[in-house]
Kinemage of the C-alpha trace (Angstrom):
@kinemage 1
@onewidth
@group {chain A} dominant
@subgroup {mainchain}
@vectorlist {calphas} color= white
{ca unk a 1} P -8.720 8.090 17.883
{ca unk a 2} L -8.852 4.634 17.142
{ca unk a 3} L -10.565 5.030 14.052
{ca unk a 4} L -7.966 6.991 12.609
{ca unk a 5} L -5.818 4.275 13.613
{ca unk a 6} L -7.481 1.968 11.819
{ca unk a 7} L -8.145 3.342 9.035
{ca unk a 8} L -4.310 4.236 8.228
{ca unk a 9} L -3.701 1.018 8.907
{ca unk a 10} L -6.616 0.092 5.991
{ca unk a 11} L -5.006 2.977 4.322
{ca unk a 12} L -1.212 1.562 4.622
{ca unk a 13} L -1.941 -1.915 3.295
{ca unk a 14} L -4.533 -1.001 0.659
{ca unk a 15} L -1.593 1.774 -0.792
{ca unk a 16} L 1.309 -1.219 -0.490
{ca unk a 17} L -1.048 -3.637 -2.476
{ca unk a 18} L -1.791 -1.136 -5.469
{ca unk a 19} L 1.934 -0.076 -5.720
{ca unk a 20} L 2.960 -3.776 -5.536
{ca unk a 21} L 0.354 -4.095 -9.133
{ca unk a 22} L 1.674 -0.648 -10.651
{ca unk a 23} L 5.366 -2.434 -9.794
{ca unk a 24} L 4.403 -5.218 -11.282
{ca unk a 25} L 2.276 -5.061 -14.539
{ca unk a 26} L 4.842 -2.999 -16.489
{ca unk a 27} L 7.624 -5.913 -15.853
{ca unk a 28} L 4.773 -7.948 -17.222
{ca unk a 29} L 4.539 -5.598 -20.300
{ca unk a 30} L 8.151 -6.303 -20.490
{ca unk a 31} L 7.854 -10.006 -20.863
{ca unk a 32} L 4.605 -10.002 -23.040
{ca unk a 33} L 6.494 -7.736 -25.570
{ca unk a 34} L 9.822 -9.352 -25.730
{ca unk a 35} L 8.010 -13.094 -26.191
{ca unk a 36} L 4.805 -11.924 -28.621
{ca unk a 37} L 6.149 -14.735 -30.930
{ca unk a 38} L 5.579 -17.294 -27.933
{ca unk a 39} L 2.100 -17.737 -28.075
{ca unk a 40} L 2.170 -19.934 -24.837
{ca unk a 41} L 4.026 -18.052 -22.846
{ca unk a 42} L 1.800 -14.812 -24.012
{ca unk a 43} L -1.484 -16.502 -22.737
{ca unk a 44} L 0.171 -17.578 -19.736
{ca unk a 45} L 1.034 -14.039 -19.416
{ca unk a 46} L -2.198 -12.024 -20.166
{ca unk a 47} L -3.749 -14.441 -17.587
{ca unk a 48} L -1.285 -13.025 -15.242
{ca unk a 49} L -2.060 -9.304 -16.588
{ca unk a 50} L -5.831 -9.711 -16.223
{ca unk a 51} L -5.999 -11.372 -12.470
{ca unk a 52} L -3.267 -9.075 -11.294
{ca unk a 53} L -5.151 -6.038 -12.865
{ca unk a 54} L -8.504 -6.378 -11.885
{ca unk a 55} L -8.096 -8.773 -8.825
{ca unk a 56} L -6.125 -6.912 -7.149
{ca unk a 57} L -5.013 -3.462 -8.577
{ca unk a 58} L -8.986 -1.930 -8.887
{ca unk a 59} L -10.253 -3.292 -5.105
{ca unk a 60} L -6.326 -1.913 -3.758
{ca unk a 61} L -6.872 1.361 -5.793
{ca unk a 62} L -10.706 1.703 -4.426
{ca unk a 63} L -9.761 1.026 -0.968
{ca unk a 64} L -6.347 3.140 -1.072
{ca unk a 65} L -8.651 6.078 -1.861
{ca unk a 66} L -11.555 5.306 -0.041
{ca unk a 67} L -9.398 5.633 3.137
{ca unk a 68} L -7.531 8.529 2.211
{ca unk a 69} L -10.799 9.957 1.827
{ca unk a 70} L -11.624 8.742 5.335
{ca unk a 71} L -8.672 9.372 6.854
{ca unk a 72} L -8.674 13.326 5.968
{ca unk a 73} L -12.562 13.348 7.304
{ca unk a 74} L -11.865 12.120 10.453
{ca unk a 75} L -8.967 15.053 10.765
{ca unk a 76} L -10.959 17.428 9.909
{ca unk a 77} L -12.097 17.340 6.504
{ca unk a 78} L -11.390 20.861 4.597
{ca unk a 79} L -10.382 22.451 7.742
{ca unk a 80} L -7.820 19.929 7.829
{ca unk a 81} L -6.702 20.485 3.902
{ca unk a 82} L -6.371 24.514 4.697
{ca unk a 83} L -3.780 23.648 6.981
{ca unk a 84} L -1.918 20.283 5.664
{ca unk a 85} L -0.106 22.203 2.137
{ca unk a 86} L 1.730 18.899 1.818
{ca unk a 87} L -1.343 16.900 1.123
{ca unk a 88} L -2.423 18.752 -1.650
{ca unk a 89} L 1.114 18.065 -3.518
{ca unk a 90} L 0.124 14.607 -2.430
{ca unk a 91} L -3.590 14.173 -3.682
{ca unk a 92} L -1.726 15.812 -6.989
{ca unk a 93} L 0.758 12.312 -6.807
{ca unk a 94} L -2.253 10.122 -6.208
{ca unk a 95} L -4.355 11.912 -8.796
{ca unk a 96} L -0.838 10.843 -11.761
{ca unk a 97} L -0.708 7.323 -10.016
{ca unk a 98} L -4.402 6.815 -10.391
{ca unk a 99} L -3.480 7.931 -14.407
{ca unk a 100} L -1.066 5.187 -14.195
{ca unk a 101} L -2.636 2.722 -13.326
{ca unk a 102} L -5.322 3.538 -15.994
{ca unk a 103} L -2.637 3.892 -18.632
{ca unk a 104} L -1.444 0.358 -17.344
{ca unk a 105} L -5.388 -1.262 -18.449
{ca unk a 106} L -4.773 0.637 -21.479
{ca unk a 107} L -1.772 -1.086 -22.503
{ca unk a 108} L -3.055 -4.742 -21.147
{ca unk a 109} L -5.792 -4.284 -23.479
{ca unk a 110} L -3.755 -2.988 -26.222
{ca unk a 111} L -1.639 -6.701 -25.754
{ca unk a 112} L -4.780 -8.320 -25.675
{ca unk a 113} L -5.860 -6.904 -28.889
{ca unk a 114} L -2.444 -7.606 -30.354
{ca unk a 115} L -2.243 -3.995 -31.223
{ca unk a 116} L 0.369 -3.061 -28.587
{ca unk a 117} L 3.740 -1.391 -30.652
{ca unk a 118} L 5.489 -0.619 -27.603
{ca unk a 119} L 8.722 -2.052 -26.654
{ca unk a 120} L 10.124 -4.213 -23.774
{ca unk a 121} L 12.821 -1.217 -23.227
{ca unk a 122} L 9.607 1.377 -23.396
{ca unk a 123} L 7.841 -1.257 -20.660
{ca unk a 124} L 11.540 -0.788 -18.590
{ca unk a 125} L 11.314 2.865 -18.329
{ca unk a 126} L 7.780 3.116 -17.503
{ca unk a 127} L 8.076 0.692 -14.812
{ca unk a 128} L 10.091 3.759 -12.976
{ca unk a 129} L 7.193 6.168 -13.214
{ca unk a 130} L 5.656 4.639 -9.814
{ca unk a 131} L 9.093 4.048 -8.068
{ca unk a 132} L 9.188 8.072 -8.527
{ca unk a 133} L 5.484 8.557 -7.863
{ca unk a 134} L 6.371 7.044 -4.597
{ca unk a 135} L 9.846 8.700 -3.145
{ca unk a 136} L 8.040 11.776 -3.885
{ca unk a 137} L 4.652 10.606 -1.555
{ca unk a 138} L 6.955 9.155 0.966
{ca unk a 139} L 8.830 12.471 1.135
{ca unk a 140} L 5.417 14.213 1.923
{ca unk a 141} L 3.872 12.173 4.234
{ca unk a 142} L 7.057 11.414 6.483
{ca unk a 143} L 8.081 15.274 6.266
{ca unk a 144} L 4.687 16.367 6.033
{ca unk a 145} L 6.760 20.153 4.427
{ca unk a 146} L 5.168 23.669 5.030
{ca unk a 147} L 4.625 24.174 1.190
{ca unk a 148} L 2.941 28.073 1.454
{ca unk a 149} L 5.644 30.284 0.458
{ca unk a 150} L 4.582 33.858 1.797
């Protein structure tokens, strides 16, 4: 089994990357719309956006998956999904994070258009989605819950 070892490891540090970017970006949002009059501070800013964004959120996302992918092969593939009802509430989560994360580009592009109306406080509440995203995969995967109700 030591490639299913492996890859969760892949798997673990590839999913703690990409939720470290979908932490992150919104508090950038924050910043970028509560200084747009601080031209300085917003280029200093979108740099941050762009690097953090593409650099690392895309090639975390892309691996995150990837694995996922591998890691339910190597178990068994659909034999595996017929039996694990928890994993298809979780591929459900993935599936709104991976939403999220576009929205995210969405609204970095939006800034760097200057066409972007949301607020800081909108930018504080979305930050939460992924927190929420997360307790609910964490949940699933640690309790790994009989979800067929006969």
């Amino acid at each position: 089994m030591a490639v299913y070892e492996w890859l969760k490891v892949l798997h673990i540090l590839a999913f703690v990357s990409w939720m470290a970017m979908l932490f992150y970006i919104p508090r950038l949002f924050v910043y970028h719309a509560e200084h747009i009059a601080n031209q300085g501070f917003v280029e200093v800013v979108k740099i941050q956006e762009n690097k953090l964004y593409y650099f690392i959120g895309w090639p975390a996302m892309i691996v995150t998956l990837g694995s996922g992918v591998g890691l339910i092969i190597v178990l068994g593939g659909g034999e595996y999904m017929k039996i694990a009802a928890w994993l298809h509430l979780k591929l459900t989560l993935i599936i709104l994070l991976v939403g999220y994360h576009l929205l995210c580009g969405h609204y970095m592009k939006s800034f760097e258009r200057g066409t972007c109306k949301r607020s800081g406080k909108f930018f504080r509440v979305f930050n939460e989605v992924p927190t929420l995203i997360l307790i609910l995969i964490l949940i699933l995967v640690v309790l790994q819950p009989n979800l067929w109700v006969k």
